[in-house]
C-alpha positions in Angstrom: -26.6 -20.4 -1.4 -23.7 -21.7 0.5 -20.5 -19.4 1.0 -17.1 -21.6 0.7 -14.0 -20.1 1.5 -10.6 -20.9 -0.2 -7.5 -20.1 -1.7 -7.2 -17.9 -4.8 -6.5 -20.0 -8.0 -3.3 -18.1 -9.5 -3.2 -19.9 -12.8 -7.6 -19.2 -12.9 -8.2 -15.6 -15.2 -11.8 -15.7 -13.6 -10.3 -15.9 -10.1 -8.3 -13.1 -10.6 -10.6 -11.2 -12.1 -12.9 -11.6 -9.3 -10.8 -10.6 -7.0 -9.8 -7.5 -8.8 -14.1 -6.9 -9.2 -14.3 -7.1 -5.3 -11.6 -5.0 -3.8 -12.5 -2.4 -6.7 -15.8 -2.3 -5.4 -15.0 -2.5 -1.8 -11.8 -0.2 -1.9 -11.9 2.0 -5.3 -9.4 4.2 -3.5 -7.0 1.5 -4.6 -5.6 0.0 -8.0 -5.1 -3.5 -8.9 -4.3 -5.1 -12.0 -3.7 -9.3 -12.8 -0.2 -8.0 -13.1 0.0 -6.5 -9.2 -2.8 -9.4 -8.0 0.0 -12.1 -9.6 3.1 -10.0 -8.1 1.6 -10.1 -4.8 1.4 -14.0 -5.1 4.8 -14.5 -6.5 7.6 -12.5 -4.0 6.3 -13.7 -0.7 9.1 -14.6 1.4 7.9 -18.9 2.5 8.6 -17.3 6.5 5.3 -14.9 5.5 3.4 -17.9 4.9 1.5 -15.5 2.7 -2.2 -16.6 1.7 -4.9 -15.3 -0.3 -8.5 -16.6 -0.1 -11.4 -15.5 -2.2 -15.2 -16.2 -0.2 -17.2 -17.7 -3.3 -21.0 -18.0 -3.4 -22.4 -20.2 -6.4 -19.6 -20.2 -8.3 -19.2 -16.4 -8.1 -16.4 -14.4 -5.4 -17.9 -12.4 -3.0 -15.0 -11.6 -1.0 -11.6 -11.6 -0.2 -8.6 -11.3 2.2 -5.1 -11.0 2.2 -3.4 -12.8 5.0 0.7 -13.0 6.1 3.0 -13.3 9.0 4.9 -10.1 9.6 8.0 -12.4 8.8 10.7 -9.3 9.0 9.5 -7.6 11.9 11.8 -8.0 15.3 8.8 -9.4 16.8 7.9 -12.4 16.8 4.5 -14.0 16.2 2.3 -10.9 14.2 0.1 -11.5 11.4 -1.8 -9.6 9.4 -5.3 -10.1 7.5 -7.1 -7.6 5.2 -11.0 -8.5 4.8 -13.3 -6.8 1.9 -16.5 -8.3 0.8 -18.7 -7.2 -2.1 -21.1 -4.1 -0.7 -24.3 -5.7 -2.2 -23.0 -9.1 -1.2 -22.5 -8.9 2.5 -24.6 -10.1 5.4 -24.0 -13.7 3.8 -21.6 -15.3 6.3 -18.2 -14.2 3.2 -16.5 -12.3 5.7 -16.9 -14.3 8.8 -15.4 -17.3 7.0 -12.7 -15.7 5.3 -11.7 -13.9 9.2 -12.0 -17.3 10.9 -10.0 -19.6 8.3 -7.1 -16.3 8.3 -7.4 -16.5 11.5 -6.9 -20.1 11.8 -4.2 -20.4 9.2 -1.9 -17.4 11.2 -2.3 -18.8 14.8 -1.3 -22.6 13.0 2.3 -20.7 12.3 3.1 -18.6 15.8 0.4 -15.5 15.3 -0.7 -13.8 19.0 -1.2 -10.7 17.6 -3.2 -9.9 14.3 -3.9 -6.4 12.1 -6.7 -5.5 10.2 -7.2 -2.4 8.3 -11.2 -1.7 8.3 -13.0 1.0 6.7 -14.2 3.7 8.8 -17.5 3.2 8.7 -20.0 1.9 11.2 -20.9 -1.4 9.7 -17.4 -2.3 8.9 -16.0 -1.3 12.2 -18.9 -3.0 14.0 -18.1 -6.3 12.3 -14.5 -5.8 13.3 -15.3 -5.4 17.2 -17.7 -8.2 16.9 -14.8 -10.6 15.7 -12.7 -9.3 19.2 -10.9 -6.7 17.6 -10.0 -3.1 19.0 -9.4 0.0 16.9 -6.3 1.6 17.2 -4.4 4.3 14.7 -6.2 5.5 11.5 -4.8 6.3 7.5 -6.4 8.1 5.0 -6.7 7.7 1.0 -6.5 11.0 -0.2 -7.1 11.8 -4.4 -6.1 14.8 -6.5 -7.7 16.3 -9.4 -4.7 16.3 -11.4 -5.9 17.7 -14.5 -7.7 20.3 -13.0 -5.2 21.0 -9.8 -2.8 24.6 -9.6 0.1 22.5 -8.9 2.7 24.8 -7.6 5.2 26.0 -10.4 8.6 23.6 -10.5 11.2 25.2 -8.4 15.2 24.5 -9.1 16.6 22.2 -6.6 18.8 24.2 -3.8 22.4 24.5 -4.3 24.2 20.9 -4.0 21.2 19.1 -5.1 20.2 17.5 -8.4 16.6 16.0 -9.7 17.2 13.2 -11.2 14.6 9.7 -11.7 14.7 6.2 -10.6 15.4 5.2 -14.3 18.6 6.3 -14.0 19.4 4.1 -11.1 18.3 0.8 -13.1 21.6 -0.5 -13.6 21.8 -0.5 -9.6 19.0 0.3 -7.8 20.5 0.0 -4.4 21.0 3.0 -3.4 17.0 3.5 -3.7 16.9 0.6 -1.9 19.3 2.1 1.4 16.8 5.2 0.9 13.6 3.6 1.2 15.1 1.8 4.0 16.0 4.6 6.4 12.8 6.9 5.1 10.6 4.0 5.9 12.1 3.1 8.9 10.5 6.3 9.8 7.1 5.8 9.4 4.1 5.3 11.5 3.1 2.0 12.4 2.1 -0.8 14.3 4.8 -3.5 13.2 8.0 -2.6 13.0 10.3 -4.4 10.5 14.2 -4.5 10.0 14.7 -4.1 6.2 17.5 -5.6 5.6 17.1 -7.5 2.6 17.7 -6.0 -0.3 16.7 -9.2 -2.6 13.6 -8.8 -1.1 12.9 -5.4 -1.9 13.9 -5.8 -5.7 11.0 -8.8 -5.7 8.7 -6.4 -3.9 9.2 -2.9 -4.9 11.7 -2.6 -7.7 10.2 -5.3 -10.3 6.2 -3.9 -9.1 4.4 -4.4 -12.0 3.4 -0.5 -11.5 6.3 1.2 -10.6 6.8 4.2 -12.8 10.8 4.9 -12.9 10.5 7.5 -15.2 8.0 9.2 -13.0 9.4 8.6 -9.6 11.4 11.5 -9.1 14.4 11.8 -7.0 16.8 14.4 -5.1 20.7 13.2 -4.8 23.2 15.1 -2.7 26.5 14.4 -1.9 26.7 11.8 -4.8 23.6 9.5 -3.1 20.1 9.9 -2.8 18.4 11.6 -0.1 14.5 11.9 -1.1 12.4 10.4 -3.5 8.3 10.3 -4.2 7.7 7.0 -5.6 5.4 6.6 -8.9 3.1 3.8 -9.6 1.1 3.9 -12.8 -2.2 2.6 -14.1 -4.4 2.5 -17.0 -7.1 5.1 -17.4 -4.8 7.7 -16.2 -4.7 6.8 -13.0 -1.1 8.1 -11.1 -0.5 6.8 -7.3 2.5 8.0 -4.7 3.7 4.7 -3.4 5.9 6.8 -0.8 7.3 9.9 -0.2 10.6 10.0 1.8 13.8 12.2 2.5 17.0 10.6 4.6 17.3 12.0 7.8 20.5 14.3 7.7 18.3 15.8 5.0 14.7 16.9 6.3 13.4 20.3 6.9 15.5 21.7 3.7 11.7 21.0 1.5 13.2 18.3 -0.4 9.7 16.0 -0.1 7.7 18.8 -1.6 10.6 19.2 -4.3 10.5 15.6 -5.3 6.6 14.9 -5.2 6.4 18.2 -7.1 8.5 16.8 -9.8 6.9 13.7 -10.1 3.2 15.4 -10.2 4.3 17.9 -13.1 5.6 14.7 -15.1 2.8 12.7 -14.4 0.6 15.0 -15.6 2.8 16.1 -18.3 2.3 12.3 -19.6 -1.4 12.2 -19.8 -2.1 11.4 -15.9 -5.6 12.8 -14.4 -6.2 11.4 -11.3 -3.6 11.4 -8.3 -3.8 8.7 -5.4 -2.1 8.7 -2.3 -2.1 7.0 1.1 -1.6 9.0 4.9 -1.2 7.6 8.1 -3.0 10.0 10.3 0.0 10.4 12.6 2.0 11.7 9.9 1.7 15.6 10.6 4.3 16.7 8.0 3.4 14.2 5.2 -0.5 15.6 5.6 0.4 18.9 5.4 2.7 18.7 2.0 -0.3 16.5 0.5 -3.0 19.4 1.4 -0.5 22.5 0.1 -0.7 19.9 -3.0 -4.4 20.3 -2.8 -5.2 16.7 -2.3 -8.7 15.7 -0.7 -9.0 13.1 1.8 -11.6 10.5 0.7 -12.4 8.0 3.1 -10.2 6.3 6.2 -9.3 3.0 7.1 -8.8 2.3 11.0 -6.5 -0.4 12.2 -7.8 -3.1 14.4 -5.9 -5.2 16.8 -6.8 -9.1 17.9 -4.5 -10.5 20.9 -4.2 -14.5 20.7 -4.6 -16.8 23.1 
């Protein structure tokens, strides 16, 4: 059979569906939904020149990637493509095609330098360095028994600080926004981005099809707020910590465990099983609230780097 490669048909249930099927299978250790697949399509800034392909064989997809310019990064001329094909479907030519057409469509607008995330494991990583690309840093997806798991008992916020959610912040949810902005300024990576638009962020983050409001909890001090553990939601009790972040002027005091503690205790609370959460490697402090937690690393992804040119 012949492998095609081409752009995922928004308005086509069967495409969308398929390209849930294949990152479920590839990548379980992460949720989509039409809802987030659609999302994903919808908010992309035109400078992103965002794409997603779908690798079909006989009418069926086999695999899939995720392609953009790093449009709000300081540095010019960084792309980004995420590959997954079907385990029982590989060795079929899918992922070659869907690399070289991403690879084709990012160095058409400016690309030199492109990121992939690739599992950590030898087949995947082998495919990667015989496309050119070098490894570089590593993230985990950790889970949580959350039915079963001896969260720690809720503690009361130290003096001067309240809990409070993102729900109440819905009439104006920029302070959340100036929050996210300075925590995630913060954290490792290879692109570095100025986030600066706050439009932007509402498309992305605030109106995500699986943000939880009521569930992401939040610590405000001095009338703003200065950590949060963000709470996106699924069906079959599914519960995943989109980030976890404290201001600066405000770390070391124990506010990220306060705030992910909160959130946890709720989540469960409403009928939540199983927690999800993503860890760069590099991030020492972040790895060592999710393990008092009692979270269980699951498998890595290791990013890849391709120079242009």
């Amino acid at each position: 059979m012949t492998v095609i490669v081409r752009d995922l048909h928004p308005a086509t249930p069967a495409d969308i569906e398929g390209f849930i099927r294949v990152r479920h299978l590839a990548l379980p250790y992460v949720f989509f939904s039409p809802a987030s697949v659609l999302h994903g399509l919808s908010p992309a800034h035109s400078d992103a020149h965002a794409r997603k392909l779908v690798a079909v064989e006989d009418g069926e997809i086999i695999g899939t990637a995720q392609v953009a310019l790093a449009h709000d990064s300081p540095e010019p001329g960084q792309g980004s493509l995420n590959v997954y094909v079907d385990p029982a479907r590989t060795g079929r030519g899918a992922g070659t095609l869907l690399v070289r057409t991403a690879e084709e469509h990012l160095a058409a607008h400016g690309a030199v330098k492109l990121f992939a995330w690739v599992l950590d494991e030898p087949a995947c990583r082998a495919f990667a360095e015989g496309h050119g690309y070098r490894s570089s840093r590593s993230a985990h997806f950790l889970r949580l028994d959350l039915a079963r798991a001896a969260l720690p008992p809720l503690q009361d916020p130290p003096p001067g600080v309240e809990l409070r959610t993102a729900a109440d912040f819905a009439d104006d949810p920029r302070p959340l926004f100036a929050l996210d902005a300075e925590a995630g300024s913060d954290e490792p990576g290879d692109i570095a981005t100025d986030f600066t638009d706050y439009r932007a962020w509402v498309d992305e983050y605030w109106r995500h099809p699986h943000l939880n409001p009521a569930l992401t909890s939040v610590a405000v001090a001095d009338g703003r707020p200065v950590a949060f553990s963000v709470a996106h939601t699924h069906d079959a009790g599914r519960y995943t910590t989109g980030m976890t972040g404290t201001a600066r002027a405000y770390r070391g005091r124990g506010l990220a465990k306060l705030v992910k503690n909160d959130s946890l205790h709720r989540a469960r609370a409403a009928g939540y099983t199983q927690a999800y959460t993503g860890n760069d490697a590099d991030n020492e402090p972040m790895l060592a609230i999710n393990k008092w937690f009692g979270y269980e690393i699951r498998a890595t992804e290791v990013r890849h780097v391709r120079e242009l040119g």
